[in-house]
C-alpha positions as CSV (number, residue, x, y, z in Angstrom):
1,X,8.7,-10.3,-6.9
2,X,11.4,-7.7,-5.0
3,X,11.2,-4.5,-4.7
4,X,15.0,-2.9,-4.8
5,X,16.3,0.6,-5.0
6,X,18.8,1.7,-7.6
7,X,22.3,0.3,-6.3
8,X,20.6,-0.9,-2.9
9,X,21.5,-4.1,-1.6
10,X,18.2,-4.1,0.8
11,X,15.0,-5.2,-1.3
12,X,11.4,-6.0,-0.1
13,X,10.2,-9.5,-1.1
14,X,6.7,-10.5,-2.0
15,X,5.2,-14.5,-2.3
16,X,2.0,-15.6,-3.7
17,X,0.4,-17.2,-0.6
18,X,-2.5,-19.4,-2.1
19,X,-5.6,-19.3,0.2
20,X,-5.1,-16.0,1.4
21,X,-7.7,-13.5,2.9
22,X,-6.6,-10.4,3.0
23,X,-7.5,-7.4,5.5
24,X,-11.4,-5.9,5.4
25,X,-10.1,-2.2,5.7
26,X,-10.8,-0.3,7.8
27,X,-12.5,-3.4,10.2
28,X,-9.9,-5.7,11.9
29,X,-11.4,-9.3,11.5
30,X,-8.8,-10.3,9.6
31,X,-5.6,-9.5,10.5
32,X,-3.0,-7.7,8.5
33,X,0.5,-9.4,7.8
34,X,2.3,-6.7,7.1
35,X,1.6,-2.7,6.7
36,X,3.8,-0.5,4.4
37,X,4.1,3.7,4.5
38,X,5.6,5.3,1.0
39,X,6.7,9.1,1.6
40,X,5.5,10.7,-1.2
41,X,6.1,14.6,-2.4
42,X,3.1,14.9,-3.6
43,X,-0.6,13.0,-2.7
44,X,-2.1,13.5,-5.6
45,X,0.6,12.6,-8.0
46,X,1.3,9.5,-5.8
47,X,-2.3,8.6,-5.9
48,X,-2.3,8.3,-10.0
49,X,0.7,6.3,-10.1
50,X,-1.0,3.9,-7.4
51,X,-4.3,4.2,-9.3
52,X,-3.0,3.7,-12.5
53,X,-1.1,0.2,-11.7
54,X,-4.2,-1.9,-10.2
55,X,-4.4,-0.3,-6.5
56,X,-7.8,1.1,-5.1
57,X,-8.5,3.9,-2.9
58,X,-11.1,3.3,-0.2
59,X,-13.6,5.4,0.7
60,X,-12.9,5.3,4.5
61,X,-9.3,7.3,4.8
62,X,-8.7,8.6,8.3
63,X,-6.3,11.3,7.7
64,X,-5.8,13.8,5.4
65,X,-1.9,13.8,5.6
66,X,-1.8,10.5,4.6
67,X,-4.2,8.3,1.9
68,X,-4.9,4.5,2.8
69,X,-4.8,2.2,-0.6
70,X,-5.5,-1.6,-1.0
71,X,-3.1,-3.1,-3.6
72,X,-4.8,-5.5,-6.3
73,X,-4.8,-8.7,-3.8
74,X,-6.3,-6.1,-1.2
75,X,-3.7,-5.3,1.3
76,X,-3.7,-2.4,2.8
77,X,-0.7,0.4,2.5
78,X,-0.4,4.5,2.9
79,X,1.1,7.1,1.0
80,X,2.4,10.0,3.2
81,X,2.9,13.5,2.5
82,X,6.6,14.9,3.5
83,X,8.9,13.2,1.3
């Protein structure tokens, strides 16, 4: 799966990686392969539209001008306010 802007030639690649273990948030036994930041207007908006396509929202979130999410395969990734 890619991930590519309108008109961008720059795109973010994803691979199924069988046998995978992903991150325990927020512990570090297990070490992340890759952490992503999304700037988004608006927390709460950007939280549904995470919510609504599989991700989770864990209860430890260290920040409140950013929210830490675990997509479906539980890899951890941030929305930040400012965009």
């Amino acid at each position: 799966m890619e991930l590519r802007p309108d008109g961008g030639a720059t795109a973010i690649a994803f691979q199924l990686a069988p046998g995978h273990r992903p991150p325990d948030w927020p512990g570090d036994g297990q070490q992340q392969q890759a952490h992503l930041d999304f700037a988004v207007a608006d927390l709460d908006e950007g939280e549904r539209g995470v919510l609504a396509i599989g991700g989770r929202k864990p209860e430890y979130q260290p920040s409140t001008r950013w929210r830490v999410y675990l997509d479906p395969a539980g890899h951890p990734f941030c929305l930040v306010s400012g965009a």
